[in-house]
C-alpha positions as a LaTeX table, in Angstrom:
\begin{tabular}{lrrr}
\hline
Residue & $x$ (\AA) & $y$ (\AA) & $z$ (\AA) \\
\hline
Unk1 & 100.64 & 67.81 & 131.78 \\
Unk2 & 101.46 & 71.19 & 133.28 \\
Unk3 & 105.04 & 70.80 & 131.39 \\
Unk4 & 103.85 & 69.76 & 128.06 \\
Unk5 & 101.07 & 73.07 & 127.96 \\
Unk6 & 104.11 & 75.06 & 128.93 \\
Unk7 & 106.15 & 73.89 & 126.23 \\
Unk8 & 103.34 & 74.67 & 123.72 \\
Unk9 & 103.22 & 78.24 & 124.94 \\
Unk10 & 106.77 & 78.80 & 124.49 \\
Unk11 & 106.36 & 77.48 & 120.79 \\
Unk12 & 103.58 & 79.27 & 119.93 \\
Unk13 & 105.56 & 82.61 & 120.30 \\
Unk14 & 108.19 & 82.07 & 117.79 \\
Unk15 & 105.89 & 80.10 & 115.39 \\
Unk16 & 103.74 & 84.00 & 115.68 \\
Unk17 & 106.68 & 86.06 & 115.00 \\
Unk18 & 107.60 & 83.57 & 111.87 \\
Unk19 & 104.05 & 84.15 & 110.51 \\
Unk20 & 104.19 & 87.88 & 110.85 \\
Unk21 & 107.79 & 88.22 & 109.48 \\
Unk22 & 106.56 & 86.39 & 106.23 \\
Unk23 & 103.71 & 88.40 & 106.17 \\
Unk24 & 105.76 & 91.75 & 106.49 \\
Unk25 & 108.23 & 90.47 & 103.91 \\
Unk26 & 105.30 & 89.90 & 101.58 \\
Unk27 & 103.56 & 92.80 & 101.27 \\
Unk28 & 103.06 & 94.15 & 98.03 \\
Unk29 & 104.87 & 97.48 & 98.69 \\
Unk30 & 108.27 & 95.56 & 99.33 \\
Unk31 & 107.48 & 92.66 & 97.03 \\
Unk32 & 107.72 & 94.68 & 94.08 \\
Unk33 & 110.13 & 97.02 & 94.10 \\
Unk34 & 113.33 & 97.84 & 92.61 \\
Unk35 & 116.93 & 98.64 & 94.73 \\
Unk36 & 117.29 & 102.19 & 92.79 \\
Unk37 & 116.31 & 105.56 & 93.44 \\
Unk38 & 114.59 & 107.77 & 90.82 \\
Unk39 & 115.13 & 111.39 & 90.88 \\
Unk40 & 113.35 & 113.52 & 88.36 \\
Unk41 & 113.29 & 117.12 & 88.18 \\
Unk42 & 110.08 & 118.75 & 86.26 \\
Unk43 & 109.65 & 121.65 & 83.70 \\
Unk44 & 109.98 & 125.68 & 85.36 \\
Unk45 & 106.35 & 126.70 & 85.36 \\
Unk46 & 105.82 & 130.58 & 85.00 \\
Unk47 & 103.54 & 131.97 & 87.62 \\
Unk48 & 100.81 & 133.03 & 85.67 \\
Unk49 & 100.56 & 129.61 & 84.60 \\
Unk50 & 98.30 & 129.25 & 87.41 \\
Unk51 & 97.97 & 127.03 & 90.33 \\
Unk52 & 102.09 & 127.07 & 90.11 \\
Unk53 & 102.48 & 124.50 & 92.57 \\
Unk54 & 100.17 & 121.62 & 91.48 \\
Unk55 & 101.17 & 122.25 & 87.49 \\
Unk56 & 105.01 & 121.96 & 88.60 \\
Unk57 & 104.18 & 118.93 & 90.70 \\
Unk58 & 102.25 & 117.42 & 87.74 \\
Unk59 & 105.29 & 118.18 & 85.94 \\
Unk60 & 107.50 & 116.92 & 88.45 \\
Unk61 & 105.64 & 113.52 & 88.14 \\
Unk62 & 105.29 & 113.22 & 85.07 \\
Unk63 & 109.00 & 113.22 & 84.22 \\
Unk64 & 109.81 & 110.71 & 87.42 \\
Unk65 & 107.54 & 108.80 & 85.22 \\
Unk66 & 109.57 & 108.91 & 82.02 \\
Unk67 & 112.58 & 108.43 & 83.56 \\
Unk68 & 111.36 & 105.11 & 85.77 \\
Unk69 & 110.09 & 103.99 & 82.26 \\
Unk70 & 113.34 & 104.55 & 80.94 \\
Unk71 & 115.31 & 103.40 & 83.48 \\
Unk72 & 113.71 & 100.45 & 85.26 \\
Unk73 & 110.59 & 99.76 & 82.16 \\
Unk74 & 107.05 & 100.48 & 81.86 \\
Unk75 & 105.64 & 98.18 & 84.83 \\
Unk76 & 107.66 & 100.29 & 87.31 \\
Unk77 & 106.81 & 103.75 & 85.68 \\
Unk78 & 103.59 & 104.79 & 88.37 \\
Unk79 & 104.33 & 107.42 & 90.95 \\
Unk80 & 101.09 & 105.91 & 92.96 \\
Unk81 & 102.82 & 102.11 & 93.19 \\
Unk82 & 106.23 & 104.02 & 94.29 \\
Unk83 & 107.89 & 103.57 & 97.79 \\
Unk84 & 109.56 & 106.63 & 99.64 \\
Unk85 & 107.80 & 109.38 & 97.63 \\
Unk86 & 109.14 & 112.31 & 98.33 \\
Unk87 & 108.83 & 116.09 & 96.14 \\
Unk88 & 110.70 & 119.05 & 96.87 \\
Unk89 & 109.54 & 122.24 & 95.20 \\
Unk90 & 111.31 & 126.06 & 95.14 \\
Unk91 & 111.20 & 129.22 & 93.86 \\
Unk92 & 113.99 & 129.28 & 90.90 \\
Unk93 & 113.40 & 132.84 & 90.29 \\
Unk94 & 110.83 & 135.93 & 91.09 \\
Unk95 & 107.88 & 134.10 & 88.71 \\
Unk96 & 108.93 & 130.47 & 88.43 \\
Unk97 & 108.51 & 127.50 & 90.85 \\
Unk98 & 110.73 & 123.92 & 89.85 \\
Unk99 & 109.79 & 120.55 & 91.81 \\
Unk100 & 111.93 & 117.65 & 91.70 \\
Unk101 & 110.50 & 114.32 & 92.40 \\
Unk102 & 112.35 & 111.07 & 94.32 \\
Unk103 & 111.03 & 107.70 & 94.54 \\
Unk104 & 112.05 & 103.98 & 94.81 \\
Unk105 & 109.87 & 102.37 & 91.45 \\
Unk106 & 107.48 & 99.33 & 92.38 \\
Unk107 & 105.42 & 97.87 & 90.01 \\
Unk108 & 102.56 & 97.28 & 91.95 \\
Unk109 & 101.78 & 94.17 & 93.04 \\
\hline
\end{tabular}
């Protein structure tokens, strides 16, 4: 008896790890998405055009969104159902700021 609960112990394990594996693999971030990278740079936004930063994010968005649409179709064209977002914003001269936005588009479920 002390043989056969052993050998349901050892089973268990692997059976867990399964379940969890499928559930990781299922997850509607992964499920989703596309194998492409989006990389969309957004419009110069003058610094009296003020709060610089959020506008040229907004901006920055905004054209990731056009170009996912574009490239991959509407259903994959949110920033919020994106994987990997990432923004990167700089001065490009004394009074304007330029972000750039990269993503991997997911459609969201």
């Amino acid at each position: 008896m002390d043989t056969l609960s052993e050998d349901k112990g050892r089973m268990g394990l692997p059976v867990l790890l399964l379940a969890l594996a499928l559930f990781a693999a299922a997850t509607p971030a992964q499920a989703g998405c596309l194998r492409m990278q989006i990389r969309a740079e957004g419009m110069k936004i003058h610094f009296l055009n003020r709060p610089v930063e959020e506008k040229a994010r907004q901006s920055a968005i905004l054209a990731w969104e056009n170009m996912a649409a574009k490239k991959a179709g509407a259903a994959y064209a949110q920033w919020r159902n994106a994987k990997g977002r990432k923004m990167q914003c700089r001065l490009v001269s004394r009074s304007e700021t330029l972000c750039t936005a990269a993503a991997t588009p997911c459609d969201g479920k």
